[in-house]
N, C-alpha and C positions, 0 to 999 in steps of 0.2 A: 761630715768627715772629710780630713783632706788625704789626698792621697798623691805626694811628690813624687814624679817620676824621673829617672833618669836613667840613659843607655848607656854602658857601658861594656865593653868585653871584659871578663875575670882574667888579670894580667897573669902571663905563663909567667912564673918561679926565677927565670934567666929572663927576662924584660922589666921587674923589678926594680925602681931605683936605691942603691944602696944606700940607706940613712941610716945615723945612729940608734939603734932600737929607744935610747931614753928620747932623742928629740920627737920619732915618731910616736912614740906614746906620750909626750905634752900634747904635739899637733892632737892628737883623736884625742886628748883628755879636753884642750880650750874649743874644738868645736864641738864636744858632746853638752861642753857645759850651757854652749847658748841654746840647746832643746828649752822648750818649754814643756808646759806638762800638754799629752796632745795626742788622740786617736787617728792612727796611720792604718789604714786597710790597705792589702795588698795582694793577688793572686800568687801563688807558687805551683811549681811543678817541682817533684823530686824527683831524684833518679837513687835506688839503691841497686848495687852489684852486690850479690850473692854467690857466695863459691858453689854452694851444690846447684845454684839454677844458672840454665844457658843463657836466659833472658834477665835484661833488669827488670828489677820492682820500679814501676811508677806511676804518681799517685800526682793527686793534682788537688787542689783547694785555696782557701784566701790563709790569710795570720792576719790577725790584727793586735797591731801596739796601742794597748791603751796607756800607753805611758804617765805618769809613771807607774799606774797600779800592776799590770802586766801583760803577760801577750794569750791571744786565743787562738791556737792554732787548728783549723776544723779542714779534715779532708774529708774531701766528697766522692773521688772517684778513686781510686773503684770501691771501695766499702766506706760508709760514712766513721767518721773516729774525732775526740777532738780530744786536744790539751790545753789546759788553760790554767796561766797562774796566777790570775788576778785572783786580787782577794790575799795575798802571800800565804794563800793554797794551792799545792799542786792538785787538777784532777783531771780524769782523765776515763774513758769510754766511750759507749754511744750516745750521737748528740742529747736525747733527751734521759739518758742515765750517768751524768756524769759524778764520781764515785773520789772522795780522797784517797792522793797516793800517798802511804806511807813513806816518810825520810829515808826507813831504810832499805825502800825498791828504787827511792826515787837516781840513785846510783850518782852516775859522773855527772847529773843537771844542778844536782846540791852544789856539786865544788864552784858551780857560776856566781859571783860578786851580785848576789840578789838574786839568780836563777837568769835563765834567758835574757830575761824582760831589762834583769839590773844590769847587765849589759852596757845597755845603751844610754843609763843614767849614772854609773859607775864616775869613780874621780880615777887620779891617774894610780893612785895606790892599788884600788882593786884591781884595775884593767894589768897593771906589771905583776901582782901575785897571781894572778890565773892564767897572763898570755904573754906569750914574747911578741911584741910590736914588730911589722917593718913597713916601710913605705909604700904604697902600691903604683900602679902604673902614672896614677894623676897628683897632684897636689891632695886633695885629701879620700886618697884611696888607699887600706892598710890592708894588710894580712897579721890576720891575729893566728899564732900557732899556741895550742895549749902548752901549761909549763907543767901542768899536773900529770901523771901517767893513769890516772885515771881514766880522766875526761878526754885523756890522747886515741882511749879505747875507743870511743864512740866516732872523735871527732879531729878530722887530721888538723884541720883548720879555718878560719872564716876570713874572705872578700867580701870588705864591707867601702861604701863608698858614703858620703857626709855629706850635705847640702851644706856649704859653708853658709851662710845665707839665715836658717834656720836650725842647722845642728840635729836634721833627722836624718836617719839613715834613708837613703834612695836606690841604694840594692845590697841586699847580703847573699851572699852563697857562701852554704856548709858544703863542707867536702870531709 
């Protein structure tokens, strides 16, 4: 397994460079296309804010992109949990009971261009029907904000940054 790294800071909203939303979504459409197909592991930390709790929720684990078949996202701390849509099955429970989610629990992750995973293998059609593109702080760093009101419930938007190089992603943050 390889696992690209790269550092970046999530550019604040007003440091931004202003691009045309279509030219930023060819740029993320010709570097997603030189992906090859390729399993990316990665640790993550989330942070959820909760209106009724003082404290955030946070959870810590890997994801891994098995691109193109899908992603395996396993949190470990604090209670074990995974979701994983390889296979172009959503499933989802404890690591060794993982259980298919039904289409119609699976809510605002449907409206994704393939789910999560298709994402990242998406052309520039899917990526402009699900997200408004803008440029992000570097040459290929984007802020995808959803177009759906659905999927906007869940998810305000994704910092994602592209290994020009190999066309995998080397940091995403959901906010």
């Amino acid at each position: 397994m390889s696992s690209p790294r790269g550092r970046s800071d999530v550019t604040a909203a007003a440091d931004r460079i202003p691009v045309e939303d279509g030219a930023a979504t060819e740029r993320l459409a010709s570097l997603l296309a030189r992906r090859p197909a390729a399993v990316v592991e990665a640790p993550f930390r989330q942070t959820k804010y909760v209106a009724l709790l003082r404290a955030p929720l946070v959870s810590a684990g890997t994801v891994l992109f098995d691109l193109p078949d899908g992603v395996r996202w396993t949190v470990e701390d604090p209670e074990p949990f995974v979701v994983d849509t390889r296979g172009g099955v959503l499933r989802a429970g404890p690591p060794d009971e993982l259980r298919p989610v039904p289409p119609s629990l699976a809510g605002p992750l449907a409206t994704l261009p393939g789910g999560f995973s298709g994402l990242f293998g998406a052309g520039r059609q899917e990526i402009e029907a699900a997200f408004r593109v803008e440029a992000g702080g570097g040459p290929d760093e984007f802020r995808l904000t959803p177009r759906k009101e659905i999927l906007g419930r869940i998810l305000e938007g994704i910092d994602v940054r592209i290994d020009a190089a190999s066309g995998l992603p080397v940091r995403v943050v959901l906010h």
